[in-house]
C-alpha positions as CSV (number, residue, x, y, z in Angstrom):
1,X,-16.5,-7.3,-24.7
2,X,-17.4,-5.3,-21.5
3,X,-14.1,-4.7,-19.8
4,X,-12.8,-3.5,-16.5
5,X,-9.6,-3.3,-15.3
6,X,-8.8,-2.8,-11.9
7,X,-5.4,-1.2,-11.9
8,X,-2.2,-1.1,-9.8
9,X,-0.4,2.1,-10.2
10,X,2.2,1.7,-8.0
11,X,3.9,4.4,-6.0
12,X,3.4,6.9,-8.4
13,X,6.5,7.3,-10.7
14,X,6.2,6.7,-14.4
15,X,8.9,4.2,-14.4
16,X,7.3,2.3,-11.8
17,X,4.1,1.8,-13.8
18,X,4.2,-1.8,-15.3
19,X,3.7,-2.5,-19.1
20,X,0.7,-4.2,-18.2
21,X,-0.8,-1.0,-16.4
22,X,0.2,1.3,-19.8
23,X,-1.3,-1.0,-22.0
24,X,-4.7,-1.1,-19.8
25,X,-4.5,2.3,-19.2
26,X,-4.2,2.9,-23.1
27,X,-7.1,0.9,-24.1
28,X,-9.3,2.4,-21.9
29,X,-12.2,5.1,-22.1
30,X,-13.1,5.8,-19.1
31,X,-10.6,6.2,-15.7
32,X,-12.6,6.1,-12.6
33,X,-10.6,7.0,-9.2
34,X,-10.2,8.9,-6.5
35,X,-8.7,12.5,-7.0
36,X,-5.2,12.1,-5.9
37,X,-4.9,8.7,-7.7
38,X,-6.5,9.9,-11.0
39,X,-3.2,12.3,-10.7
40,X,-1.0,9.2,-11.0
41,X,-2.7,8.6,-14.4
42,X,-2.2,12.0,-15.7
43,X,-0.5,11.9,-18.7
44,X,-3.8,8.9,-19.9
45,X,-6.4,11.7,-19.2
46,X,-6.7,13.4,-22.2
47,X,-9.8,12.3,-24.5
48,X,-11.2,10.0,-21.6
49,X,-14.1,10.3,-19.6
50,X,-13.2,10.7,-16.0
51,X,-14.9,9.4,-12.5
52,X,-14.2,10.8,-9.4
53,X,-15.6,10.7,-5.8
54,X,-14.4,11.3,-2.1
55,X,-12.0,9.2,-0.2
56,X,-14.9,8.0,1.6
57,X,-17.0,6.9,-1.3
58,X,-15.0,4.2,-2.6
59,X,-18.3,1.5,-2.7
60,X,-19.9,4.5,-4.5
61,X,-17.0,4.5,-6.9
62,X,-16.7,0.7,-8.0
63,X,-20.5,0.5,-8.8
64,X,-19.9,3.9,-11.1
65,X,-16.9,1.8,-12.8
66,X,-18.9,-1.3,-13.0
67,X,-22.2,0.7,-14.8
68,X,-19.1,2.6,-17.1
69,X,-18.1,-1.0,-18.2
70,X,-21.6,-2.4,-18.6
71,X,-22.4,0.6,-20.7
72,X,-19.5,-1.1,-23.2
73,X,-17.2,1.2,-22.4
74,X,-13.8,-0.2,-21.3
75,X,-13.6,1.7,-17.8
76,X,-10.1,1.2,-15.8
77,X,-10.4,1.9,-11.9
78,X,-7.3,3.5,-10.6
79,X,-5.6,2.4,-7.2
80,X,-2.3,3.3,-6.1
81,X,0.6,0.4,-5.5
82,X,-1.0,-2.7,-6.1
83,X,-5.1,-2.8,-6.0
84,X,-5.5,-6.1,-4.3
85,X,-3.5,-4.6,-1.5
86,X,-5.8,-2.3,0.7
87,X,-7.3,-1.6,-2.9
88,X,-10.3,-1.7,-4.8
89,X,-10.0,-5.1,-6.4
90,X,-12.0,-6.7,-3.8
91,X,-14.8,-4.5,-3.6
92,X,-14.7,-4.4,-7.7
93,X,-14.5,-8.2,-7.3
94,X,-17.9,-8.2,-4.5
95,X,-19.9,-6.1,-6.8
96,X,-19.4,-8.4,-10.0
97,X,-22.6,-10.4,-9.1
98,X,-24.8,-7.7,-10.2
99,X,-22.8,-7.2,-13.4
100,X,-22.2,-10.4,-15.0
101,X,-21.9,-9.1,-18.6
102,X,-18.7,-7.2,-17.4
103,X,-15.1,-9.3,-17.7
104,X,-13.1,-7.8,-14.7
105,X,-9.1,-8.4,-14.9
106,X,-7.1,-6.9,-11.8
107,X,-3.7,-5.7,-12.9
108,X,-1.2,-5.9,-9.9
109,X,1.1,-3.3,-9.3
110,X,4.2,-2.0,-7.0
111,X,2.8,-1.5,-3.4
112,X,4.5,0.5,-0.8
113,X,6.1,-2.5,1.1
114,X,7.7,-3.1,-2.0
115,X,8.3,0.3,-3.1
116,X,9.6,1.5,0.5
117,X,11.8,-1.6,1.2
118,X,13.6,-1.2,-1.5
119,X,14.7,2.3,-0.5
120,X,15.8,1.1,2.5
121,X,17.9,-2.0,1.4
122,X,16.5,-5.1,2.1
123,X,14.1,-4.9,5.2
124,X,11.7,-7.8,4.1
125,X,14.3,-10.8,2.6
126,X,12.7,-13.0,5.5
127,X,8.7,-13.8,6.7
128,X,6.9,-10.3,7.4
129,X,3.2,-9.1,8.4
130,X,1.5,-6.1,6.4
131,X,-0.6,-4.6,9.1
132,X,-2.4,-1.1,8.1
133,X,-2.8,1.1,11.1
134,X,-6.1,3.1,10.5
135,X,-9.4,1.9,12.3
136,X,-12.0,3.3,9.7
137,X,-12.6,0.5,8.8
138,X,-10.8,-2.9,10.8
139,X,-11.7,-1.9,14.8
140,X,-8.2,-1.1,16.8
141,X,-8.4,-4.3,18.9
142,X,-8.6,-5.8,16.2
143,X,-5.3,-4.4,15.4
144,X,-3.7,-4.6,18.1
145,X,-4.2,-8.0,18.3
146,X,-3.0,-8.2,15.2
147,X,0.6,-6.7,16.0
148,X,0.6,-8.4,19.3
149,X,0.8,-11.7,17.2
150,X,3.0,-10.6,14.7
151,X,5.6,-9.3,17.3
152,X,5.3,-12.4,19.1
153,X,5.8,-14.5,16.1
154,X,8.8,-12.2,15.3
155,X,8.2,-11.0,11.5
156,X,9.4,-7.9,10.4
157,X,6.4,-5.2,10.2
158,X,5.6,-3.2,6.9
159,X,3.2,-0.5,8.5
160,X,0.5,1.3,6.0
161,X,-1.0,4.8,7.2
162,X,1.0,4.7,10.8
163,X,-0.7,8.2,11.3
164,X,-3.1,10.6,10.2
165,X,-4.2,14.0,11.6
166,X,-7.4,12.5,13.6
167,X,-5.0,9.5,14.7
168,X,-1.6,11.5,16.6
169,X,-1.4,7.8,18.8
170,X,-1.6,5.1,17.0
171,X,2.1,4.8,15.8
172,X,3.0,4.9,19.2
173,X,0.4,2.4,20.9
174,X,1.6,0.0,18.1
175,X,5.5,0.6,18.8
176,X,4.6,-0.1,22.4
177,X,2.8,-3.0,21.8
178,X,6.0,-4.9,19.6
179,X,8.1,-3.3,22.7
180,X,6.9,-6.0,24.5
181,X,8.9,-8.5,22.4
182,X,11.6,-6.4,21.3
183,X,14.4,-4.6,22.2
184,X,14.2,-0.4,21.7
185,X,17.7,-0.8,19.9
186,X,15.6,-3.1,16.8
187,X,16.5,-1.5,13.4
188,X,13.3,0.1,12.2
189,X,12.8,2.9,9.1
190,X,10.1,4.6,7.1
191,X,9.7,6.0,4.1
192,X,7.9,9.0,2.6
193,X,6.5,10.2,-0.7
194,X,7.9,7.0,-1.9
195,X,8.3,7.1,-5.7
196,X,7.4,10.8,-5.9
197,X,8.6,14.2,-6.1
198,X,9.7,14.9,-2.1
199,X,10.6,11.3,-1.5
200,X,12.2,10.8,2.0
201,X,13.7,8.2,4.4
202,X,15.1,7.6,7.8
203,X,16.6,4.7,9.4
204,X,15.8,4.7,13.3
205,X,15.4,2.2,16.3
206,X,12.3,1.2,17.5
207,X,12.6,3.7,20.9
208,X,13.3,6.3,18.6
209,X,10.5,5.1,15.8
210,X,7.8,5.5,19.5
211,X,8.5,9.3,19.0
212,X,8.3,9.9,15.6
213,X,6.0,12.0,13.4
214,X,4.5,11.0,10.2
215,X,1.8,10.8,8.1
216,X,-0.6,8.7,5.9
217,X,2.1,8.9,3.3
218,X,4.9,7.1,5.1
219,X,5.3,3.6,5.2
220,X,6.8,2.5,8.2
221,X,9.2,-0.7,8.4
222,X,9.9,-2.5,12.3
223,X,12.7,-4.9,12.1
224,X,12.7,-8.4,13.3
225,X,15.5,-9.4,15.7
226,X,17.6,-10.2,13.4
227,X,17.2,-7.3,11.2
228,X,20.7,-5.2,11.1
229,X,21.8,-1.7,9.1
230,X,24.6,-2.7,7.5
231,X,26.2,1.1,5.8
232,X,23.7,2.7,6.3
233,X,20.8,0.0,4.7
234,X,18.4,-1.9,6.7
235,X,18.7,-6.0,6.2
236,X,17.1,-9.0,7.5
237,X,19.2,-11.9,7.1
238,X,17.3,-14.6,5.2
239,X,19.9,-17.5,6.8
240,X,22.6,-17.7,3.6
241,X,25.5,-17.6,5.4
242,X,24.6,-20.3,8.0
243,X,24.1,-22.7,5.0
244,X,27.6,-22.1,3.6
Protein backbone atom coordinates (compact mmCIF):
# COMPACT_ATOMS: atom_id res chain seq x y z
CA UNK A 1 0.00 0.00 0.00
CA UNK A 2 1.09 3.63 -0.77
CA UNK A 3 0.76 5.47 2.41
CA UNK A 4 0.74 9.02 3.75
CA UNK A 5 0.17 10.23 6.86
CA UNK A 6 -0.43 13.65 7.53
CA UNK A 7 0.61 14.14 11.13
CA UNK A 8 -0.45 16.28 14.14
CA UNK A 9 2.50 16.78 16.39
CA UNK A 10 1.11 18.87 18.79
CA UNK A 11 2.83 21.56 20.77
CA UNK A 12 6.01 19.94 20.66
CA UNK A 13 6.55 17.95 23.90
CA UNK A 14 7.16 14.22 23.77
CA UNK A 15 4.32 13.55 26.13
CA UNK A 16 2.00 15.47 24.14
CA UNK A 17 2.63 13.33 21.05
CA UNK A 18 -0.42 10.84 20.67
CA UNK A 19 0.08 7.01 20.34
CA UNK A 20 -1.34 7.30 17.07
CA UNK A 21 1.40 9.96 15.91
CA UNK A 22 4.35 7.44 17.34
CA UNK A 23 3.05 4.65 15.73
CA UNK A 24 2.81 6.63 12.19
CA UNK A 25 5.86 8.26 12.84
CA UNK A 26 7.50 4.63 13.39
CA UNK A 27 6.28 3.05 10.34
CA UNK A 28 7.37 5.63 8.23
CA UNK A 29 10.42 6.20 5.77
CA UNK A 30 10.36 9.23 4.83
CA UNK A 31 9.44 12.59 7.18
CA UNK A 32 8.72 15.53 4.99
CA UNK A 33 8.25 19.06 6.88
CA UNK A 34 9.25 22.25 7.40
CA UNK A 35 12.58 22.82 9.35
CA UNK A 36 11.41 23.73 12.71
CA UNK A 37 8.62 21.09 12.68
CA UNK A 38 11.02 18.28 11.41
CA UNK A 39 12.66 19.29 14.97
CA UNK A 40 9.54 18.07 16.82
CA UNK A 41 10.14 14.63 15.23
CA UNK A 42 13.67 14.40 16.18
CA UNK A 43 14.23 11.51 18.07
CA UNK A 44 12.16 9.50 14.46
CA UNK A 45 14.98 10.90 12.20
CA UNK A 46 17.56 8.55 12.27
CA UNK A 47 17.57 6.02 9.15
CA UNK A 48 14.80 8.08 7.38
CA UNK A 49 14.90 10.00 4.38
CA UNK A 50 14.13 13.58 5.16
CA UNK A 51 12.15 16.55 3.17
CA UNK A 52 12.49 19.97 3.82
CA UNK A 53 11.55 23.40 2.29
CA UNK A 54 10.81 27.11 3.38
CA UNK A 55 7.97 28.26 5.32
CA UNK A 56 6.71 29.68 2.18
CA UNK A 57 6.86 26.50 0.12
CA UNK A 58 4.34 24.51 1.80
CA UNK A 59 2.30 23.64 -1.76
CA UNK A 60 5.85 22.70 -2.93
CA UNK A 61 6.13 20.47 0.12
CA UNK A 62 2.86 18.37 -0.01
CA UNK A 63 3.40 17.49 -3.81
CA UNK A 64 7.22 16.21 -2.62
CA UNK A 65 5.31 14.02 0.20
CA UNK A 66 2.69 12.89 -2.25
CA UNK A 67 5.56 11.75 -5.09
CA UNK A 68 7.57 10.11 -1.66
CA UNK A 69 4.32 8.05 -1.15
CA UNK A 70 3.57 7.22 -4.74
CA UNK A 71 7.21 6.09 -5.04
CA UNK A 72 5.87 3.23 -2.28
CA UNK A 73 7.52 4.66 0.31
CA UNK A 74 5.41 5.36 3.40
CA UNK A 75 6.09 9.31 3.72
CA UNK A 76 4.57 11.09 6.98
CA UNK A 77 4.18 15.01 6.55
CA UNK A 78 4.90 16.74 9.78
CA UNK A 79 2.64 19.72 11.18
CA UNK A 80 2.71 21.04 14.44
CA UNK A 81 -0.63 20.84 16.90
CA UNK A 82 -3.11 19.33 15.00
CA UNK A 83 -2.73 19.33 10.89
CA UNK A 84 -6.23 20.05 9.94
CA UNK A 85 -5.89 23.21 12.05
CA UNK A 86 -4.04 25.89 9.96
CA UNK A 87 -2.12 22.66 8.70
CA UNK A 88 -1.29 20.80 5.80
CA UNK A 89 -4.11 18.28 5.78
CA UNK A 90 -6.09 20.25 3.42
CA UNK A 91 -3.58 21.08 0.94
CA UNK A 92 -2.35 17.21 1.23
CA UNK A 93 -6.12 16.45 0.98
CA UNK A 94 -6.45 19.08 -2.57
CA UNK A 95 -3.52 17.46 -4.13
CA UNK A 96 -4.89 13.76 -3.81
CA UNK A 97 -6.57 13.93 -7.25
CA UNK A 98 -3.38 13.67 -9.03
CA UNK A 99 -2.24 10.85 -6.87
CA UNK A 100 -4.89 8.32 -6.53
CA UNK A 101 -2.71 5.29 -5.96
CA UNK A 102 -1.70 7.04 -2.55
CA UNK A 103 -4.07 6.14 0.77
CA UNK A 104 -3.86 9.46 2.79
CA UNK A 105 -4.84 9.15 6.68
CA UNK A 106 -4.68 12.56 8.69
CA UNK A 107 -3.63 11.94 12.29
CA UNK A 108 -5.10 14.74 14.57
CA UNK A 109 -3.05 16.13 17.12
CA UNK A 110 -2.92 18.72 20.27
CA UNK A 111 -3.28 22.29 18.73
CA UNK A 112 -2.42 25.38 20.60
CA UNK A 113 -6.03 26.36 21.61
CA UNK A 114 -5.94 23.28 23.35
CA UNK A 115 -2.47 23.23 24.44
CA UNK A 116 -2.57 26.95 25.63
CA UNK A 117 -6.03 26.75 27.45
CA UNK A 118 -5.09 24.32 29.41
CA UNK A 119 -2.20 26.31 30.88
CA UNK A 120 -4.31 28.86 31.69
CA UNK A 121 -7.25 26.95 33.38
CA UNK A 122 -10.26 26.68 31.55
CA UNK A 123 -10.60 29.71 29.04
CA UNK A 124 -12.68 27.74 26.30
CA UNK A 125 -15.48 25.50 28.61
CA UNK A 126 -18.16 27.59 26.60
CA UNK A 127 -18.71 28.51 22.45
CA UNK A 128 -15.30 30.12 21.12
CA UNK A 129 -13.92 31.38 17.49
CA UNK A 130 -10.31 30.38 16.30
CA UNK A 131 -9.34 33.39 14.37
CA UNK A 132 -5.48 33.41 13.06
CA UNK A 133 -4.19 36.92 12.79
CA UNK A 134 -1.68 36.87 9.83
CA UNK A 135 -2.86 38.19 6.27
CA UNK A 136 -0.43 36.10 4.01
CA UNK A 137 -2.76 34.41 3.17
CA UNK A 138 -6.77 35.33 4.39
CA UNK A 139 -6.80 39.42 3.40
CA UNK A 140 -7.11 41.68 6.82
CA UNK A 141 -10.73 42.75 6.16
CA UNK A 142 -11.36 39.74 5.88
CA UNK A 143 -10.32 39.31 9.35
CA UNK A 144 -11.49 41.89 10.82
CA UNK A 145 -14.73 41.15 9.78
CA UNK A 146 -14.17 38.09 11.12
CA UNK A 147 -13.53 39.38 14.83
CA UNK A 148 -16.05 42.04 14.51
CA UNK A 149 -18.63 39.07 14.31
CA UNK A 150 -17.16 37.00 16.77
CA UNK A 151 -17.03 39.94 19.38
CA UNK A 152 -20.37 40.72 18.58
CA UNK A 153 -21.59 37.29 18.98
CA UNK A 154 -19.61 37.17 22.34
CA UNK A 155 -17.34 33.93 22.03
CA UNK A 156 -14.23 33.78 23.67
CA UNK A 157 -11.20 34.30 21.15
CA UNK A 158 -8.25 31.76 20.77
CA UNK A 159 -5.79 34.06 18.68
CA UNK A 160 -2.99 32.13 16.37
CA UNK A 161 0.18 34.24 15.28
CA UNK A 162 -1.22 37.65 17.06
CA UNK A 163 2.19 39.16 15.80
CA UNK A 164 5.08 38.77 13.81
CA UNK A 165 8.13 41.05 13.07
CA UNK A 166 6.57 42.54 9.62
CA UNK A 167 3.02 42.77 11.51
CA UNK A 168 3.95 45.13 15.05
CA UNK A 169 -0.22 46.21 14.70
CA UNK A 170 -2.29 43.69 14.23
CA UNK A 171 -2.76 42.51 17.85
CA UNK A 172 -3.74 45.78 18.57
CA UNK A 173 -6.24 46.70 15.64
CA UNK A 174 -7.82 43.32 16.69
CA UNK A 175 -8.05 44.23 20.54
CA UNK A 176 -9.61 47.40 19.38
CA UNK A 177 -11.99 46.02 17.25
CA UNK A 178 -13.54 43.34 20.31
CA UNK A 179 -13.23 46.84 22.36
CA UNK A 180 -16.14 47.74 20.73
CA UNK A 181 -18.23 45.08 22.48
CA UNK A 182 -16.25 44.61 25.58
CA UNK A 183 -15.22 46.05 28.50
CA UNK A 184 -11.01 46.76 28.92
CA UNK A 185 -11.39 45.02 32.34
CA UNK A 186 -12.45 41.32 30.14
CA UNK A 187 -10.07 38.53 31.45
CA UNK A 188 -7.68 37.81 28.56
CA UNK A 189 -4.15 35.71 28.57
CA UNK A 190 -1.53 34.27 26.22
CA UNK A 191 0.67 31.70 26.15
CA UNK A 192 4.17 31.20 24.81
CA UNK A 193 6.43 28.35 23.83
CA UNK A 194 3.61 26.26 24.83
CA UNK A 195 4.69 22.68 25.40
CA UNK A 196 8.37 23.53 25.00
CA UNK A 197 11.53 24.36 26.69
CA UNK A 198 10.86 28.35 27.64
CA UNK A 199 7.17 27.98 28.06
CA UNK A 200 5.54 31.16 29.36
CA UNK A 201 2.10 32.68 30.44
CA UNK A 202 0.34 35.85 31.55
CA UNK A 203 -3.08 36.55 32.55
CA UNK A 204 -4.02 40.27 31.56
CA UNK A 205 -7.23 42.36 30.65
CA UNK A 206 -8.09 43.25 27.39
CA UNK A 207 -6.69 47.23 27.87
CA UNK A 208 -3.72 45.77 29.03
CA UNK A 209 -3.62 42.74 26.23
CA UNK A 210 -3.89 46.33 23.44
CA UNK A 211 -0.28 46.97 24.62
CA UNK A 212 1.34 43.86 24.76
CA UNK A 213 4.25 42.33 22.84
CA UNK A 214 4.37 38.97 21.41
CA UNK A 215 5.25 36.87 18.82
CA UNK A 216 4.18 34.12 16.25
CA UNK A 217 4.77 31.70 19.12
CA UNK A 218 2.14 33.03 21.56
CA UNK A 219 -1.27 32.11 21.48
CA UNK A 220 -3.41 34.58 22.62
CA UNK A 221 -6.85 33.87 24.58
CA UNK A 222 -9.75 37.13 24.84
CA UNK A 223 -12.38 36.30 27.29
CA UNK A 224 -16.04 36.37 26.80
CA UNK A 225 -18.09 38.49 29.25
CA UNK A 226 -18.43 36.02 31.36
CA UNK A 227 -15.02 34.79 31.52
CA UNK A 228 -13.46 35.30 35.21
CA UNK A 229 -9.79 34.41 36.90
CA UNK A 230 -10.62 32.68 39.65
CA UNK A 231 -6.76 32.20 41.74
CA UNK A 232 -5.06 33.10 39.46
CA UNK A 233 -6.69 30.72 36.31
CA UNK A 234 -8.74 32.05 33.61
CA UNK A 235 -12.57 30.38 33.44
CA UNK A 236 -15.55 30.79 31.33
CA UNK A 237 -18.42 29.51 33.03
CA UNK A 238 -20.25 26.87 30.90
CA UNK A 239 -23.77 27.63 33.05
CA UNK A 240 -23.42 24.60 35.82
CA UNK A 241 -24.32 26.35 38.61
CA UNK A 242 -27.46 28.07 37.22
CA UNK A 243 -28.85 24.49 36.64
CA UNK A 244 -28.31 23.29 40.26
Amino acid sequence: MKQLYVIGMGPGGADQLTPQARYALEASQVLCGYTTYLDLARDFQDGREIVSTPMTQELERCRLALERAAEGKTTAMICSGDAGVYGMAGPILQMAEDFPEVEIEVIPGVTAALAGAAVLGAPLMHDFAVISLSDLLTPWPVIEKRLDCAGAGDFVLCLYNPMSKKRRDHLRRACDILLKHRSGDTVCGWVKNIGREGQEHRLLTLEELREEQVDMFTTVFIGSQSTREISGRMVTPRGYEAKG
